[in-house]
C-alpha positions in Angstrom: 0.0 0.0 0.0 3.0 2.6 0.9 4.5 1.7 -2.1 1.2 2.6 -4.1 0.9 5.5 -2.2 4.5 6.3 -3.6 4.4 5.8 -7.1 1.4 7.8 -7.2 2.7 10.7 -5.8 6.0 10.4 -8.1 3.2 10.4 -11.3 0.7 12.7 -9.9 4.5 15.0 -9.7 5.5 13.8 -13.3 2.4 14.4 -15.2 1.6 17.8 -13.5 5.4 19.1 -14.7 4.3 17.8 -17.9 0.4 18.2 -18.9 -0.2 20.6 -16.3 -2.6 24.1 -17.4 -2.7 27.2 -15.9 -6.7 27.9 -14.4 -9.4 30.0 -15.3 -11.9 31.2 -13.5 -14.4 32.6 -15.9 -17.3 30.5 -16.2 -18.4 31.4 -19.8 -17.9 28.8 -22.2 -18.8 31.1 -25.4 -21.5 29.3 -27.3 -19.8 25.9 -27.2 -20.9 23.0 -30.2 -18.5 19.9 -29.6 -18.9 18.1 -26.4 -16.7 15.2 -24.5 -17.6 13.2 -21.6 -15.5 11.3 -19.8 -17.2 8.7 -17.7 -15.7 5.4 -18.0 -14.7 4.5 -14.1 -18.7 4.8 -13.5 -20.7 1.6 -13.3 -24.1 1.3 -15.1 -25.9 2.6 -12.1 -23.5 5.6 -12.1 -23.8 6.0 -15.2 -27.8 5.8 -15.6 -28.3 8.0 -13.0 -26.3 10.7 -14.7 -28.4 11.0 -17.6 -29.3 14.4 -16.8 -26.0 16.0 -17.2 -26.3 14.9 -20.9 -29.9 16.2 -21.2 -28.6 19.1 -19.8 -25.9 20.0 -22.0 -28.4 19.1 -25.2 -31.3 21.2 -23.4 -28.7 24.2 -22.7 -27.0 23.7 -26.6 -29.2 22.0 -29.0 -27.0 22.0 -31.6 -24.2 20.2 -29.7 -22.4 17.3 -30.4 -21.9 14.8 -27.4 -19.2 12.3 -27.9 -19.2 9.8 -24.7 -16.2 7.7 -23.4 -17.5 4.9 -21.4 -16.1 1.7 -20.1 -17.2 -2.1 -21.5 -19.4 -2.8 -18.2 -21.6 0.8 -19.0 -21.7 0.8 -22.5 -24.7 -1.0 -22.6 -26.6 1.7 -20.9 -26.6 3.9 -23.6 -27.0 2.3 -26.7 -29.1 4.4 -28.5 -29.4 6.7 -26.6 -31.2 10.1 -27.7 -28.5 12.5 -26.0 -24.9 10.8 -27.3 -23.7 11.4 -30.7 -20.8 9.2 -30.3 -19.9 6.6 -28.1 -16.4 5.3 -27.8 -15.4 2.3 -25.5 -12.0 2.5 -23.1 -10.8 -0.5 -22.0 -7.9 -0.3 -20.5 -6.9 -4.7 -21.8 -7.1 -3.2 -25.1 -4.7 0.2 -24.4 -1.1 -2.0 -25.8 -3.3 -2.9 -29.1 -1.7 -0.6 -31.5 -4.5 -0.4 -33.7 -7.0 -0.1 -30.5 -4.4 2.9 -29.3 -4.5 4.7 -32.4 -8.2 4.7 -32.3 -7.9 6.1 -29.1 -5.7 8.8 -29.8 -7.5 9.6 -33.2 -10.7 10.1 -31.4 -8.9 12.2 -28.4 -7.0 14.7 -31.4 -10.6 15.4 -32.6 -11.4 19.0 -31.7 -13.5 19.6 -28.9 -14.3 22.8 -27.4 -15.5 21.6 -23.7 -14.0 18.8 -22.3 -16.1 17.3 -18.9 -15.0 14.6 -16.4 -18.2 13.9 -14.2 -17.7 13.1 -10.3 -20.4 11.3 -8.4 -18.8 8.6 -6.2 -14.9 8.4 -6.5 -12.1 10.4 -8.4 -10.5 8.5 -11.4 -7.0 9.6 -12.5 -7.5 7.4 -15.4 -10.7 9.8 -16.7 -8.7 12.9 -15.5 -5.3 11.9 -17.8 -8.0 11.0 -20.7 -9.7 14.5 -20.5 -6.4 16.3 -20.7 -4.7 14.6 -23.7 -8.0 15.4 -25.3 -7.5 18.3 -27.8 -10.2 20.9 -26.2 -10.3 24.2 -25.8 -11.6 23.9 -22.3 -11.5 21.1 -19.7 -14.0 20.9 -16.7 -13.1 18.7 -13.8 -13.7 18.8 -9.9 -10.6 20.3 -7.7 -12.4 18.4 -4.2 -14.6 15.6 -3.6 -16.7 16.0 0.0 -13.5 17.5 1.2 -10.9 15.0 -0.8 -8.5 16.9 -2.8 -8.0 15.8 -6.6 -4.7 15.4 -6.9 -4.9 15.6 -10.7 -6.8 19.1 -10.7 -3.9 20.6 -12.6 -5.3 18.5 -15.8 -8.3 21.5 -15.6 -8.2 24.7 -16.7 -11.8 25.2 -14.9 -12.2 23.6 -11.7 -15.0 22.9 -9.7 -15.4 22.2 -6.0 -18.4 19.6 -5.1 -19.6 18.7 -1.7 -22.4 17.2 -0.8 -21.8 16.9 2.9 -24.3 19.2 4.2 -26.3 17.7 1.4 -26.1 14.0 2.3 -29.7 13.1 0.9 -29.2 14.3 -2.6 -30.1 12.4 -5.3 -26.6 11.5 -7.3 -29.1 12.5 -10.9 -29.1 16.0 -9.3 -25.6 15.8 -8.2 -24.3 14.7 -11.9 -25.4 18.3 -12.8 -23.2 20.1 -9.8 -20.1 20.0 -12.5 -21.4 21.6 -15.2 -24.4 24.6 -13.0 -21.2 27.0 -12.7 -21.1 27.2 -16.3 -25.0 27.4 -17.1 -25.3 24.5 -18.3 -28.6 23.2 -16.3 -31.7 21.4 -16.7 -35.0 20.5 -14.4 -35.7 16.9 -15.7 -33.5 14.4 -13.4 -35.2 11.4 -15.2 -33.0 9.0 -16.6 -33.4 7.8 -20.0 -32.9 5.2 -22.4 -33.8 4.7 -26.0 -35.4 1.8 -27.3 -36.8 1.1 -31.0 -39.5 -0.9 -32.7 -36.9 -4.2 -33.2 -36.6 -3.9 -29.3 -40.1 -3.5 -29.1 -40.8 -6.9 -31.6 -38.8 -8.7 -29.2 -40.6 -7.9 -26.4 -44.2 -8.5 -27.7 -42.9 -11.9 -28.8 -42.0 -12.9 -25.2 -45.3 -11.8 -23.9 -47.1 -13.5 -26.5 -44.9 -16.7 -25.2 -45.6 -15.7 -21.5 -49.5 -15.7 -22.6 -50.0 -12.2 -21.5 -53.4 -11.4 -22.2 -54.5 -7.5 -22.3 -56.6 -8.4 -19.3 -53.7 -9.9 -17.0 -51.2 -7.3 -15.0 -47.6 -8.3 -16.2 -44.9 -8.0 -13.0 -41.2 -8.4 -13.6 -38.9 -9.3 -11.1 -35.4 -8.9 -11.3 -33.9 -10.9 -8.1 -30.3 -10.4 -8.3 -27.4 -7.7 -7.5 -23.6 -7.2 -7.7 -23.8 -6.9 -4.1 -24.5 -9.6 -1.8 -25.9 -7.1 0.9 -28.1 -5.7 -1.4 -30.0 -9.0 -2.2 -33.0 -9.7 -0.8 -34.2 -13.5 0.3 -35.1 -15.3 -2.6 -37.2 -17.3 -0.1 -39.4 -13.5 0.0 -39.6 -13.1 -3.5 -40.7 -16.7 -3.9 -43.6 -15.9 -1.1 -44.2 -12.4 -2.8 -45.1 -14.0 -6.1 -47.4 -16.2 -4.7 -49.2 -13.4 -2.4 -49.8 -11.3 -5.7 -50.7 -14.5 -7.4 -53.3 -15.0 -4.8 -54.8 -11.3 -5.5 -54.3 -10.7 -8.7 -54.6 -12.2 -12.1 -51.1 -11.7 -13.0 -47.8 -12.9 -15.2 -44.5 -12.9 -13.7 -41.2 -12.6 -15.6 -37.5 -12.4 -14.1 -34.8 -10.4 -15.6 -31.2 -11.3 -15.4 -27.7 -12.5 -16.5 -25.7 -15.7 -16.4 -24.8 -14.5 -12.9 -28.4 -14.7 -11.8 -28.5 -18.4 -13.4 -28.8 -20.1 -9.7 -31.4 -17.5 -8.5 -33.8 -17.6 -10.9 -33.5 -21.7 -11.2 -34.7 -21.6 -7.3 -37.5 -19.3 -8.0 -38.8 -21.1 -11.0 -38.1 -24.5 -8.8 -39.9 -23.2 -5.8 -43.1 -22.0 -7.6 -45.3 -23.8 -9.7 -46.4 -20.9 -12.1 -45.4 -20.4 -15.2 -42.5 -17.8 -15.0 -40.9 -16.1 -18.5 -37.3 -15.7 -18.1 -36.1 -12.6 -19.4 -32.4 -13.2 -19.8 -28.8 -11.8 -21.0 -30.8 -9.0 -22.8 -29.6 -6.0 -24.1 -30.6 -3.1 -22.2 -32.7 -1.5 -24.4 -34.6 -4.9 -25.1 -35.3 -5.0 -21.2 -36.1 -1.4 -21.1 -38.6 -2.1 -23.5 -40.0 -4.9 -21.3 -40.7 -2.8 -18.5 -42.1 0.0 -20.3 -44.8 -2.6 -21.4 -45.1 -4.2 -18.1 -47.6 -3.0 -14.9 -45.3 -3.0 -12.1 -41.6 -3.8 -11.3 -40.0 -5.5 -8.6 -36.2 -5.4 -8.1 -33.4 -5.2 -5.4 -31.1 -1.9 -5.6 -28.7 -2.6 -8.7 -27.9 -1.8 -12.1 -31.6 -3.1 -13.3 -33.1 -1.1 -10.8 -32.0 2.0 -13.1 -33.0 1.0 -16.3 -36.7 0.3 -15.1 -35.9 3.6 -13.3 -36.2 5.3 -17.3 -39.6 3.8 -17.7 -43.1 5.2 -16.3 -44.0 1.8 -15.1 -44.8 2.0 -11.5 -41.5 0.5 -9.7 -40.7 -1.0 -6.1 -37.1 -1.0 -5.6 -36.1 -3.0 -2.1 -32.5 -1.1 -0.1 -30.9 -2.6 2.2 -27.6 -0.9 3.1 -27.1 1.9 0.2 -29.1 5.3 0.6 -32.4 5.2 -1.2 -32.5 9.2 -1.3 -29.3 9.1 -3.5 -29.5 6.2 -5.8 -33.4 5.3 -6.0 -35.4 6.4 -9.2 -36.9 9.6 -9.8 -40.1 10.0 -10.7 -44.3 9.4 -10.6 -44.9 5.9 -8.8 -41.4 5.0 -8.2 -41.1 3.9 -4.5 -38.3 2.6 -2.2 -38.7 0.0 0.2 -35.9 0.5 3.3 -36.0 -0.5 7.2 -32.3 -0.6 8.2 -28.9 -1.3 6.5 -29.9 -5.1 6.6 -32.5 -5.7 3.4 -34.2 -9.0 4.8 -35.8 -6.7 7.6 -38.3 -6.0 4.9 -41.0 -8.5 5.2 -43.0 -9.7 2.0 -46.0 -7.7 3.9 -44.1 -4.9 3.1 -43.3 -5.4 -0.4 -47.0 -6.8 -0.6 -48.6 -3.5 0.7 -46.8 -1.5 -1.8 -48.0 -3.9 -4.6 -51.4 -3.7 -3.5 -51.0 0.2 -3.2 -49.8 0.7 -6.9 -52.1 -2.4 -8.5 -55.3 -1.4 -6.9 -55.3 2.2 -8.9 -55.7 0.1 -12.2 -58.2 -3.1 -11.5 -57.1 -4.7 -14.5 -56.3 -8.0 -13.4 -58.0 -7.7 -9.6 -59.1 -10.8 -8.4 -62.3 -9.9 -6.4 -61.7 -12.2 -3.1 
């Protein structure tokens, strides 16, 4: 660790003798057009929930051109995406591919006039060096994080302090726009977003049509996994949730997931005996589509959790240790479950009640009992 500790002093030292720029503290960005973001040390989540800053810079320049540099785990949570122009992947197994570098370097000599590095959860020196071999006029980037200096501020010319401390219940949608308000560049919709198109949609309606989702029966999805164990909720609940609704309503269930949920979603299928679609290794758009044509959705807090989060569909999302008021969607009939830090002191009553709260204002699919 020391040793780490030394050799990134000696490069933070070496790279600001080198690729250091002077500051300036105007905050006019005269009329900008061209447009890079440098996000790829977010995850999806991260990365979802700062959707505004790129409706922000589109709302505040509609002519603009937004080119996005994102890392292989986010990119799928803006394909197609209305907002980005341009999308190009950094992955750093690639960077000793010559052809891959020179792709990278073409794409970073292109001329940009604002340059942005977005800061939500941790500083990345990676995104900081990135932004400053970038040819751009300007280059935004924070100089503090809650009271953590950024040791690579001297890749910006205008700096920006952010601190949420006395804010700690901010929503990070709001907080992706803290980097860019300085400059006027704002906006009042927080709501993620992502694009999907009719071949999505086809996809979808031939999965419902295999589910045997009727007009007259609610559709649920479920999506019963997370990257975090802590964030998980019991299987054993979910299992006992579907059969409460089940009970009440006339209903389909579908799970969503990845070849890392394999073992979940094989218990729940095992442990009830409905017919439950199976929604998986989707692209995001695909799943967003899903849940845009679904009636309620059900999902620990993880990366899912967002993209149902860009939907209108009415949306439980089940915390456990994280803060809901920061990471839980934003929006009309999008509610978070959370009792303590530990998620399985939310009963199925509680889930239940929330159900029943958000499926009785539509009685399609009531079961009168």
């Amino acid at each position: 660790m020391a040793r780490d500790n030394i050799l990134s002093k000696y490069l933070c030292f070496f790279f600001n003798k080198l690729l250091s720029v002077n500051e300036i503290k105007s905050k006019k960005l005269n009329s900008p057009k061209n447009f890079l973001i440098v996000r790829q040390h977010n995850q999806l989540g991260d990365l979802l929930s700062g959707v505004s800053l790129f409706r922000a810079i589109k709302e505040t320049y509609p002519e603009s051109h937004l080119t996005l540099i994102v890392s292989p785990l986010n990119y799928p949570g803006i394909v197609k995406n209305k907002f980005i122009d341009k999308v190009f992947i950094y992955d750093k197994k690639k960077i000793y591919n010559p052809v891959y570098f020179l792709k990278l370097i073409k794409l970073l000599r292109e001329s940009y006039d604002v340059t942005i590095v977005p800061v939500v959860v941790s500083i990345s020196f990676t995104s900081n060096l990135i932004a400053r071999l970038a040819k751009s006029k300007t280059r935004i980037g924070c100089s503090s994080l809650n009271g953590k200096e950024n040791t690579s501020s001297f890749f910006f010319d205008r700096k920006v302090k952010l601190d949420w401390r006395q804010h700690p219940d901010s929503n990070v949608s709001e907080r992706s726009l803290d980097i860019v308000r300085p400059f006027g560049i704002n906006t009042h919709n927080f709501r993620s977003e992502i694009s999907f198109d009719e071949t999505d949609i086809k996809t979808v309606k031939v999965f419902l049509n295999e589910l045997d989702a009727a007009k007259e029966v609610i559709i649920i999805g479920l999506h019963i996994g997370a990257g975090k164990v802590p964030n998980r909720w019991s299987l054993l609940k979910f299992t006992e949730l579907i059969e409460q609704i089940n009970n009440n309503y006339n209903a389909k269930f579908y799970l969503t997931g990845s070849m890392a949920d394999t073992d979940a979603i094989a218990y729940i299928k095992n442990k009830s005996p409905l017919k439950i679609g199976v929604f998986m290794n989707k692209e995001i758009p695909e799943v967003a589509a899903l849940i845009d044509n679904s009636d309620l959705f059900i999902s620990n807090d993880t990366g899912i959790m967002h993209v149902a989060g860009t939907t209108n569909t009415p949306q439980i999302s089940i915390f456990g240790p994280t803060n809901p008021f920061n990471w839980a969607p934003i929006g009309e009939k999008k509610i978070f479950i959370r009792k303590s830090e530990i998620v399985d002191d939310i009963s199925v009553k509680d889930v239940f009640s929330v159900c029943k709260l958000l499926l009785d204002e539509n009685e399609k699919g009531k079961i009168n009992v």
